[in-house]
N, C-alpha and C positions, 0 to 999 in steps of 0.2 A: 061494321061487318067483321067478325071471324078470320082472321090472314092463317087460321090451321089449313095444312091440306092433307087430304086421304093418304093413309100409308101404304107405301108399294108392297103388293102381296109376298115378295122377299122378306119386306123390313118387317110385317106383320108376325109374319112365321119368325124370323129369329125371336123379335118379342115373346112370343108363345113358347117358344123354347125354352128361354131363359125365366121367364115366369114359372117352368113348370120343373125346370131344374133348382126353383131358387127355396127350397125347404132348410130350415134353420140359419139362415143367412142372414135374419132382423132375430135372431136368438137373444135372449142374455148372454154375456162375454163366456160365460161356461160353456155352453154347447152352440156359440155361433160358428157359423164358414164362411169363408170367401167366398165372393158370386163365382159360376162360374164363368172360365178363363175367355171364354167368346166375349165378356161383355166389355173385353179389355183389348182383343185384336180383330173383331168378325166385325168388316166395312157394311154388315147387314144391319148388327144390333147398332151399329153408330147411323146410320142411316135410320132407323126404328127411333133412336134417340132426340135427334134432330127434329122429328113432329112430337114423338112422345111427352120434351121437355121441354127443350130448346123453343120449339113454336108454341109451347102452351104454358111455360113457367115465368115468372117477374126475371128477369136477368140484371146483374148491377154493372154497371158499364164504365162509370164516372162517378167524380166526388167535385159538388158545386164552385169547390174553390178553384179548381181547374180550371173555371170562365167567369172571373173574377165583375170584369167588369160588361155592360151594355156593349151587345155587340163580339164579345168574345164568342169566340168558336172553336170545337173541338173534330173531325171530323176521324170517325173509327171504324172498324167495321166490326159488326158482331154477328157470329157465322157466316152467312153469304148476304147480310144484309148492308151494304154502307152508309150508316146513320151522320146526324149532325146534332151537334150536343150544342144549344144556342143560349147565350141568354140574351132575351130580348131586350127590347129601350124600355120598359117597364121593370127591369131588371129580374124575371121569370127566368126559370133555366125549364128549356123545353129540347123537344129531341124529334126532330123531322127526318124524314126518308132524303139521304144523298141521291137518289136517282132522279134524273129530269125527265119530268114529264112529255118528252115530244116524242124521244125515239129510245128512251127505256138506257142514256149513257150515263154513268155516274160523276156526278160532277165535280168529284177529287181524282181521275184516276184517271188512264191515257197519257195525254199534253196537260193535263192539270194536277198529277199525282204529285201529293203531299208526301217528303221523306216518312219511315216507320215510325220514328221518334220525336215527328213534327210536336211542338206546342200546343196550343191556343194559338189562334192568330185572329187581329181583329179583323171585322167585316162586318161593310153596311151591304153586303148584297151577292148574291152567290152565282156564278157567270157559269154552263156547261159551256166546256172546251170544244165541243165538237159543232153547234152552231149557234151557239151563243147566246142562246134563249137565258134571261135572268128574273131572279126570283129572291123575293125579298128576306129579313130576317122570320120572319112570320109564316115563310112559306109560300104568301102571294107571287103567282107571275108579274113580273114588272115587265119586260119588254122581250117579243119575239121576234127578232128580225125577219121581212117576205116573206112575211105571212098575211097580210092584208089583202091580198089575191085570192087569199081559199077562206083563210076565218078570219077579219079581223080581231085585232088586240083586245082590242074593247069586248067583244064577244067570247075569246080563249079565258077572260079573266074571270067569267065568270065559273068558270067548269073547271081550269086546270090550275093547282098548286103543288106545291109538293106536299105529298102526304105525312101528316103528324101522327106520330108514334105513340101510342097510349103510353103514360109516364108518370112514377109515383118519386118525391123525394124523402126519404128515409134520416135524418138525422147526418142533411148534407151529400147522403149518398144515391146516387142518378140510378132508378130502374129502370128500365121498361117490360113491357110485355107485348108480343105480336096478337095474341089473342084476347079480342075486347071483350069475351063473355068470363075470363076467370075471375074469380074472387079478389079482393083488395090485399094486397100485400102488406099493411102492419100488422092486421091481427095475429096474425101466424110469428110473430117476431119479439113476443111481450117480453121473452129472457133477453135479448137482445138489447133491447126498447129498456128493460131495464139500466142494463149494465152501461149502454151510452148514457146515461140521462145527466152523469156527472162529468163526462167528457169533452161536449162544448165541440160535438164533431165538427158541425158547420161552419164555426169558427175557426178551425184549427187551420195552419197555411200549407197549401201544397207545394214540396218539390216540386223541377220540373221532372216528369215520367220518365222510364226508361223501358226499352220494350225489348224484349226474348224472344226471334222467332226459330222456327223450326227445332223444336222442343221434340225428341220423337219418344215421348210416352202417352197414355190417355191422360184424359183430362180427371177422370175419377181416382187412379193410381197420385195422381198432384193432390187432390185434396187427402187423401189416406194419409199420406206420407206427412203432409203439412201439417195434421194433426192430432198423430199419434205419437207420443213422447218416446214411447220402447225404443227406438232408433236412436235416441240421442246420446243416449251412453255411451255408442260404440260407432256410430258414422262419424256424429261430433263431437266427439271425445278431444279434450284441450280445447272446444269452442262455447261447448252451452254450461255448461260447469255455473253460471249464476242463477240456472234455474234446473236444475236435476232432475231427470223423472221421478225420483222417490217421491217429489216432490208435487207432483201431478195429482190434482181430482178431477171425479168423474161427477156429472148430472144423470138423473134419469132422462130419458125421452121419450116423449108423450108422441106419438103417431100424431102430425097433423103440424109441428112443431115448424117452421124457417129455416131455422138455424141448428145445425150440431156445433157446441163449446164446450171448451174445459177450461180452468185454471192451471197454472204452473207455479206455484210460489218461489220466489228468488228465495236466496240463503243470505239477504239481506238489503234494507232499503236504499243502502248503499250503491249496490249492484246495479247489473243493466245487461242483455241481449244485445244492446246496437254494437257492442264493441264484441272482439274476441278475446280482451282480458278481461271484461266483466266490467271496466268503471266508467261512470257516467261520467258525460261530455256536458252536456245541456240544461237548461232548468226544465222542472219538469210542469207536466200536465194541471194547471191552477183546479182546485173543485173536488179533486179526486176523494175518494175514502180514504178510510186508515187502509183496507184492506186492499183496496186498488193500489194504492202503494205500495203494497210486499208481495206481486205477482204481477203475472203476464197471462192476458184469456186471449187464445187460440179459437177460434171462429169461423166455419163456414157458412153463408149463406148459398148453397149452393143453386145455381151449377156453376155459378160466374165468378164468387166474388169468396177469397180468403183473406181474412184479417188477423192483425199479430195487434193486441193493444197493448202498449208497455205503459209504464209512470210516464215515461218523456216524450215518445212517439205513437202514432198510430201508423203501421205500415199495411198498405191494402193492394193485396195481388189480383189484378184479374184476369184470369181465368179465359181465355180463347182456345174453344177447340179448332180443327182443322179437319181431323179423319182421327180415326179408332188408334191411331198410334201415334198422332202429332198434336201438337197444340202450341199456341203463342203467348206468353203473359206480359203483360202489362203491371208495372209498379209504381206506386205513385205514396211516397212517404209523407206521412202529414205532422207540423210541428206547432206550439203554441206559439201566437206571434209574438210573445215577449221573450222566448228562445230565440228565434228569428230574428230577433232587434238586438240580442246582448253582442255585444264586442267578442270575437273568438269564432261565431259560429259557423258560420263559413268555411273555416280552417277544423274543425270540429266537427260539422257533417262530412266534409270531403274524408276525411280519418274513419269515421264509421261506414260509410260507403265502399272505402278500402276492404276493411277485415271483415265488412260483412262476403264480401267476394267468398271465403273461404267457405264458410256454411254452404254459402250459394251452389259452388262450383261442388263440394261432400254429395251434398242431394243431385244435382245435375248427375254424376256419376252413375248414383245408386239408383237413380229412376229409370236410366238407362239401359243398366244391367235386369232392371227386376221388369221390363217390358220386354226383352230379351227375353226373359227367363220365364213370362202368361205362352209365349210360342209355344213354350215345350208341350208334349202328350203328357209331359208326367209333372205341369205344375200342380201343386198341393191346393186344398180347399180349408187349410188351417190345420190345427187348434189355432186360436191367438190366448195371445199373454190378459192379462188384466188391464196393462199398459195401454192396451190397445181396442179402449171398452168403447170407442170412440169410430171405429170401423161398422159394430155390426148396426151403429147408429145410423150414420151413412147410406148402409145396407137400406134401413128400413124407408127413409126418404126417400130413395129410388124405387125399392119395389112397390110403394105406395102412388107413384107416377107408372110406372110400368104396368100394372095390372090395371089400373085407371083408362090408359091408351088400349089395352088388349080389349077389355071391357066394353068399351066406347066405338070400338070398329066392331065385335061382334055383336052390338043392340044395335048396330044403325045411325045412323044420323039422324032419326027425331027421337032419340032417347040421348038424355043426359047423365053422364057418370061422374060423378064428382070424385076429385081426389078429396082424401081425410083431413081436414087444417082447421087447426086449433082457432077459435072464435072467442 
């Protein structure tokens, strides 16, 4: 069944709004605008959003290595939903609803709440804190304590588990979607699909995560920013210097597209992102191309999931909104296990982990001020630079979900609107 629900006649209307404000905004880079400024501060268009996308789009949540072995467990939340990232004893990685089926308590949170930057932790069987009801890797209820009085066990088992999350894996990378009638998520991903094919994502070892909350920009301001090179000259000036925006190419995109990317060519194969003086620590990525060697692709699968692929690492932000001005991310860097195993490494991530702080904390600042700065009556709708042919990209992804959802509450619910995605 469908877990979309009808948009509050608020959230509809800002929808409308902003759909009918949004002319030249999936432009070519020459005559595109910025959305406007509502779709970055109005708690309406975020609430519009939240069914629009968020309930109707494949969201990336996790990367397989995260729960390595049978029984490993990741337990997260993604918008208001508390998922469990499982792989079973058959060694699947599947994704079930954290909510217990008796009285609707989550079973990480209260007297059972996992730190923010909790691990994996193993687990043959999942206990809610509040009365104890338990339920297996699979989801199955195992045991509901007095309850034998009103339903027995035997009888509760057939009818209640916890509910499992429709769930695609992408080249290691954990989807899901709330809504079980959309479309599959590879076909929409072929440039992607491409560019991993020589990467060996699934393979690659994950750090443990580090998580960022209370973040107060949008969550679409994160992906702009993460993607557009113009900024790098002058936010990160003395940081990005081994890969230069001069240096940046642009793709076309195709309405119907996963993924907005681009290339950043380093100023040599030498070089490297992970540090702040440019030189590589690590062996790099086995498999790659000539050309994957003398650059870095910058990647969003939006709404959840931005990705940095370097020669030596794969770094993967996820993307958690909160409200129209807040968001949490989640980071989980991934390395080839023969880097992981050289002598040094250790002492060699802990070093790039360092001076990556510094980009880190540049962007923290600037996101900050430039969410600040969507308040204003007199924020601007553009021009953008060339640098930045990756925004009205963006653009187009959104309003092709937004007018979809407008669309779809004004046919009705036995009319189906399909959003545009490449087959």
């Amino acid at each position: 069944m469908t877990q979309t629900a009808p948009l509050a006649p608020s959230a509809l209307a800002a929808g409308r709004r902003l759909v009918a404000d949004a002319d030249a905004c999936d432009d070519p880079i020459a005559t595109a605008r910025l959305l406007p400024r509502a779709a970055y501060v109005d708690p309406d268009v975020f609430a519009f959003e939240k069914e629009a996308i968020f309930g109707r789009e494949w969201l990336c949540i996790a990367h397989t290595s995260e729960v390595p072995e049978p029984g490993d467990t990741l337990a997260l939340q993604v918008m208001d939903e508390p998922v469990l990232v499982v792989r079973d004893a058959g060694g699947q990685v599947n994704v079930l609803s954290g909510i217990c089926q008796h009285r609707g308590h989550p079973i990480f949170d209260g007297l059972g709440a996992l730190p923010d930057d909790s691990p994996c932790f193993k687990a043959k069987r999942f206990t809610c804190p509040y009365h104890s009801w338990v339920f297996g890797l699979d989801g199955r209820l195992l045991a509901a304590p007095e309850m034998q009085a009103t339903v027995p066990v035997e009888q509760l088992r057939r009818t209640v588990a916890l509910p499992s999350i429709r769930t695609e894996v992408f080249h290691g990378l954990v989807f899901v979607c709330f809504d079980d009638d959309a479309p599959s998520l590879a076909p929409t991903l072929a440039r992607l699909d491409e560019e991993l094919a020589t990467f060996g994502l699934d393979e690659l070892v994950a750090m443990p995560a580090s998580t960022r909350t209370g973040l107060r920009w949008n969550w679409k301001l994160h992906h702009d920013n993460a993607l557009e090179p113009y900024h790098t000259s002058f936010v990160h000036k003395g940081v990005h210097e081994a890969a230069p925006a001069a240096n940046a190419r642009f793709y076309d995109f195709t309405p119907g597209e996963g993924a907005v990317m681009h290339p950043t060519y380093l100023t040599s194969e030498d070089v490297s992102l992970a540090t702040t003086s440019g030189e590589r620590l690590t062996a790099p990525i086995p498999g790659l191309t000539d050309d994957q060697r003398r650059r870095v692709m910058f990647a969003s699968v939006p709404p959840l999931l931005f990705a940095i692929l370097q020669p030596t690492l794969v770094s993967l932000s996820f993307v958690l909104p909160v409200g129209p001005d807040e968001m949490a991310l989640r980071r989980v860097d991934l390395y080839p296990k023969a880097a992981v195993e050289e002598e040094g490494f250790e002492e060699a991530y802990a070093l790039q982990r360092e001076r990556k702080k510094v980009a880190i904390m540049q962007d923290q600042e600037t996101l900050l001020a430039l969410q600040r700065g969507y308040r204003s009556r007199y924020a601007p709708r553009g021009p953008l630079s060339h640098l930045e042919a990756v925004i009205p990209q963006m653009n187009s992804w959104l309003l092709d979900r937004y007018r979809a959802a407008v669309a779809a509450a004004d046919a009705g619910p036995e009319v189906a609107v399909e959003v545009p995605r490449a087959r």
